[in-house]
N, C-alpha and C positions, 0 to 999 in steps of 0.2 A: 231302055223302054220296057214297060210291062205289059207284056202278055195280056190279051181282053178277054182271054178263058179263063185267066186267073180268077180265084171267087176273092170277097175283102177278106179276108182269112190272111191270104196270103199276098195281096195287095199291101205298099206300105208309105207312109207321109214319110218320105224320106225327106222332102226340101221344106215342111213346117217350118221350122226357126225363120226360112230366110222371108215365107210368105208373112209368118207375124212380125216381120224389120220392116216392109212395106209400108208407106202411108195406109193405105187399104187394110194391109192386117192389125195395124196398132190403130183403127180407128174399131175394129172389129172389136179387137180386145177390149179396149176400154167400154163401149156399148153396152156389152156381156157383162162383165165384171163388174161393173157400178152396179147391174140388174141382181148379182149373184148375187152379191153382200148386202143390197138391201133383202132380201129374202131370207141369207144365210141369218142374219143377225149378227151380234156379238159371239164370237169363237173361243174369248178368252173362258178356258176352265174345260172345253170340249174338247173331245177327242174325234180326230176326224179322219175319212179316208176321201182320197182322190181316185178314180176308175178313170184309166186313161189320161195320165200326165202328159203323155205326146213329149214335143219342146219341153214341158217347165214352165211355159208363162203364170200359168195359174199355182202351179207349185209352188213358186219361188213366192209371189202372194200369200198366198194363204201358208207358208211356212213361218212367215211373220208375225200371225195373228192367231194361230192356233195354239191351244196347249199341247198338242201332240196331236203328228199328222204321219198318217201311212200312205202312199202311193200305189200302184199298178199300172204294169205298165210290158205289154208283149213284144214290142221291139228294142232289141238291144242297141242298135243305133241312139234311137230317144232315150232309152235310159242313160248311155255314157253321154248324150250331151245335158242329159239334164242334172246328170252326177256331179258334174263339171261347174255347172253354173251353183248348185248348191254350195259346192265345196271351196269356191269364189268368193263366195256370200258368209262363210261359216256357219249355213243353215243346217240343221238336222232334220233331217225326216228318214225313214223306213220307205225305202224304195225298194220294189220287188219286182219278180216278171210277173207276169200274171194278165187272163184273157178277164174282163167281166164276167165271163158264166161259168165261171171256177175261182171264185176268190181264196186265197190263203189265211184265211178267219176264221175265227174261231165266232159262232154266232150270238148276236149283240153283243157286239163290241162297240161300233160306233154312235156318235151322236148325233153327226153330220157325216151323210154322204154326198159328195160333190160328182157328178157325170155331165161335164161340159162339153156339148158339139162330139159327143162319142159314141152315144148308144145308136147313131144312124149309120155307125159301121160295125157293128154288130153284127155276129151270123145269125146266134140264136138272143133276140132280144126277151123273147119270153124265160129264157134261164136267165138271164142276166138280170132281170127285175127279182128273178125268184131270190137269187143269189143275193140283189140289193136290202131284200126284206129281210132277209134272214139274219145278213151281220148286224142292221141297222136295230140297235135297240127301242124298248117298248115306246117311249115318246120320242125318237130320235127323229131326223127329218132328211126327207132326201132332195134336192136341189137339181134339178134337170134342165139342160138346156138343148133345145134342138132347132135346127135348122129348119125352117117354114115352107110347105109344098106350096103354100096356095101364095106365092109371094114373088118378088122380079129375081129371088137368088132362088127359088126351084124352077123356075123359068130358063133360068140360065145355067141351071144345075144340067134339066132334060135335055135343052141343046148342045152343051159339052159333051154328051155322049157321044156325039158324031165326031167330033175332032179330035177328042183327049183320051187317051188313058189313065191319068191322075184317077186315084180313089175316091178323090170330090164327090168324081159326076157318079158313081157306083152305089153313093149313100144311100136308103132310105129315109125322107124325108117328111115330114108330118106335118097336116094341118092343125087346126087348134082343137079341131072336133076328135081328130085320130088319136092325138095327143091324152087328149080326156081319156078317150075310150080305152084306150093302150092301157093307161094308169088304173083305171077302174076294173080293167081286168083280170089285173095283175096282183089289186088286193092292198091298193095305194086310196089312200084320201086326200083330195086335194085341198091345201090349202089357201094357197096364192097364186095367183100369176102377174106374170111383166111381161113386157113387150121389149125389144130391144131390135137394134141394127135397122134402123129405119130411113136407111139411104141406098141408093145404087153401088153394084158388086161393081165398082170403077175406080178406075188408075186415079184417077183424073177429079181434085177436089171439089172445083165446079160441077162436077157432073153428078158427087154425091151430094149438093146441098141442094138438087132440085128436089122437088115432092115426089114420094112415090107413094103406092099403095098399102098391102099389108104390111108388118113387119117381116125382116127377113129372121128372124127367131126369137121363139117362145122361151121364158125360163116358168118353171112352176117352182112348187114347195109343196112336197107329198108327206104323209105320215103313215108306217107299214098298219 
């Protein structure tokens, strides 16, 4: 069990993999991922990095379609399984430790930078934006996705505090408005936005195909 004085710092997904093997997490995945790559665009010829590979689901993706892809990633648990599934696959990519608000770049380097469902565990999110601007080259673009406050999964985000320990419920979580301002302040232009994950955080198939309200996460597409 972890500690609730723990900060996310030292908070960690240790059971990711098995929640994305879920009907619920591969409906998640897919949700996300369909929204990302319509935003991302075509990858072939770019150089790209990942901030927070977690698991690998999205690594093991976009190691497929990119010309060259670097990863990040501060727990070493996630990295040996994600090492594991690359080396499965005979994918190449540059996987490193590394927090978001200390990257190991050298600045503009990338073309694409991808930060899926990670920046809301973040300690310091305003260095880690800084950090994003700064590798991300002069037209390059950055792909965000985060988890929706004003939505039935911050709903059940804020309620989880009471019962859970998991980092879930610890996140900081964004409306669409926070989200903008967050971006704007940080010296991002938005380009696009998507909606995604537009069903119930539930076990239970029926239960996700009823109607809900907001979505439960936002992806944009910013330029530094």
């Amino acid at each position: 069990m972890i500690p609730y004085c723990l900060t996310l710092t030292q908070r960690e997904f240790r059971d990711l993999d098995q929640w994305y093997a879920t009907p619920l997490g591969q409906a998640y995945f897919a949700s996300v991922w369909i929204q990302a790559q319509a935003l991302c665009g075509s990858l072939a010829g770019q150089v790209v990095l990942e901030v927070g590979s977690g698991s690998g689901i999205y690594t093991l993706e976009l190691a497929r379609v990119a010309a060259q892809l670097s990863a990040v990633e501060p727990s070493a648990s996630l990295r040996a399984l994600t090492r594991r599934q690359l080396d499965r696959q005979g994918l190449q990519v540059d996987l490193r430790e590394a927090r978001a608000e200390a990257l190991p770049f050298e600045s503009s380097s990338f073309d694409r930078l991808l930060c899926l469902n990670v920046l809301e565990f973040v300690e310091d999110r305003a260095r880690a934006l800084a950090e994003f601007k700064r590798v991300l080259r002069p037209q390059g673009s950055l792909i965000l996705a985060v988890l929706n406050r004003a939505s039935v999964w911050g709903v059940a985000q804020r309620l989880g505090r009471v019962y859970s320990q998991d980092p879930f419920f610890y996140g900081q979580f964004y409306s669409r408005a926070e989200l903008r301002r967050l971006l704007s302040d940080s010296g991002f232009s938005l380009e696009a936005e998507r909606a995604a994950v537009s069903f119930l955080p539930a076990s239970s198939a029926w239960l996700r195909r009823l109607p809900i309200g907001p979505p439960g996460c936002w992806l944009v597409r910013a330029r530094p």
